[in-house]
C-alpha positions in Angstrom: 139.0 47.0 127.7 137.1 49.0 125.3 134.5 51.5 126.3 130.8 51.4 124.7 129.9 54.7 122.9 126.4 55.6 123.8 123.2 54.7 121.2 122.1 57.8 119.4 118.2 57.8 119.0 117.0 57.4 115.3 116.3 60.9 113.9 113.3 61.2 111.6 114.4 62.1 107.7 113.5 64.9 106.3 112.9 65.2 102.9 112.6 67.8 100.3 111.4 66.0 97.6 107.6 66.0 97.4 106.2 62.6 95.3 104.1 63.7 92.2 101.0 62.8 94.0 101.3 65.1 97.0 101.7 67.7 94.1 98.5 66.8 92.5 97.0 66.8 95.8 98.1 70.1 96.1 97.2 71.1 92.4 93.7 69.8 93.0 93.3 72.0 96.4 94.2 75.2 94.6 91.8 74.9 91.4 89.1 73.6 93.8 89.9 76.5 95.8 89.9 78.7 92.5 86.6 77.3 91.9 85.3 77.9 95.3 86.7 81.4 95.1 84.7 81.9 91.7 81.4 81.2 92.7 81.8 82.8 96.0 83.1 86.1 94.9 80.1 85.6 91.8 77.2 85.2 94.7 78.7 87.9 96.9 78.6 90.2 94.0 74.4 89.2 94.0 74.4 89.5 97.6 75.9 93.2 97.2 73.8 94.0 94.2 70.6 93.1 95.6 71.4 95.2 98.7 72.2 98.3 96.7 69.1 98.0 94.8 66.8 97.7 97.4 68.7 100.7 99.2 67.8 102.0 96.5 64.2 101.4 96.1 63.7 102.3 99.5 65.5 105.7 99.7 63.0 106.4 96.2 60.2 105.2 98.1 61.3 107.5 101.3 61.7 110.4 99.0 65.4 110.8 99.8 66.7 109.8 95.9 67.0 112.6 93.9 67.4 110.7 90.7 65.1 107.8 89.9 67.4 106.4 87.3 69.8 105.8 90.2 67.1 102.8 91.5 66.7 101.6 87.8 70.3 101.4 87.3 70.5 99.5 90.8 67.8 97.1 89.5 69.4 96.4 86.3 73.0 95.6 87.9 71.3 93.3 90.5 69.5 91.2 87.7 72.8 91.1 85.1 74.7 89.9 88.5 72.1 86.9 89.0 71.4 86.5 85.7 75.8 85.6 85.7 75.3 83.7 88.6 72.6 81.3 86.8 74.5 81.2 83.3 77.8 80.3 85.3 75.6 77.7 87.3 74.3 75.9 84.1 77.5 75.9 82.0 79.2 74.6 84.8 76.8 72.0 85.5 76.7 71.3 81.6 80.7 71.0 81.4 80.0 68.2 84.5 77.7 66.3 82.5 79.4 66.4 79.3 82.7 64.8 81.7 80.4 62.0 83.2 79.0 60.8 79.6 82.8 60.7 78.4 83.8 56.9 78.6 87.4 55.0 79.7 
C-alpha cells in the first residue's frame, strides 16, 4: 500500500519584473511629485518672503531697524518672489493650453 504525501498549500509568486505600465505609473508619480515639489517650495519661498518683509516694516515702524534699506530690500525680495510665483503660474498654465489645442 502506498502512503499519500500531504498537499502543500499554493504559495503566491513573487515576481521581480515590474510591467512597463507600473513603471509609468511610477514615472508619472515622481514628475507629479517634482511638480508638486516646484510650486510648493516657489509659494513657501513667498510665504517666507512676505514674513521677512513685514518683520521688517514693523521693526522700522517700532524704531528697532537701524538701516531702512534693510525693509526696502525685504520688500523687493518679497515682490521678485511673487512676481515668480505668477510668471511660473501663467507659463505653466500656457504650456497646458498649448497641450489641449494639440490634436490626435
Amino acid at each position: 500500500m502506498s502512503s499519500f504525501q500531504s498537499i502543500a498549500p499554493i504559495q503566491p509568486i513573487t515576481t521581480t519584473w515590474t510591467s512597463p505600465a507600473a513603471e509609468s505609473t511610477k514615472n508619472e508619480e515622481s514628475g507629479a511629485s517634482m511638480f508638486s515639489q516646484i510650486f510648493t517650495s516657489l509659494i513657501n519661498n513667498v510665504k517666507e518672503t512676505d514674513a521677512a518683509k513685514n518683520e521688517a516694516y514693523y521693526a522700522l515702524a517700532t524704531g528697532e531697524l537701524d538701516n531702512p534699506a534693510q525693509a526696502t530690500i525685504a520688500a523687493t525680495q518679497a515682490s521678485v518672489a511673487s512676481e515668480l510665483l505668477v510668471q511660473m503660474r501663467d507659463r505653466t498654465l500656457d504650456a497646458y493650453s498649448e497641450l489641449m489645442r494639440i490634436s490626435l
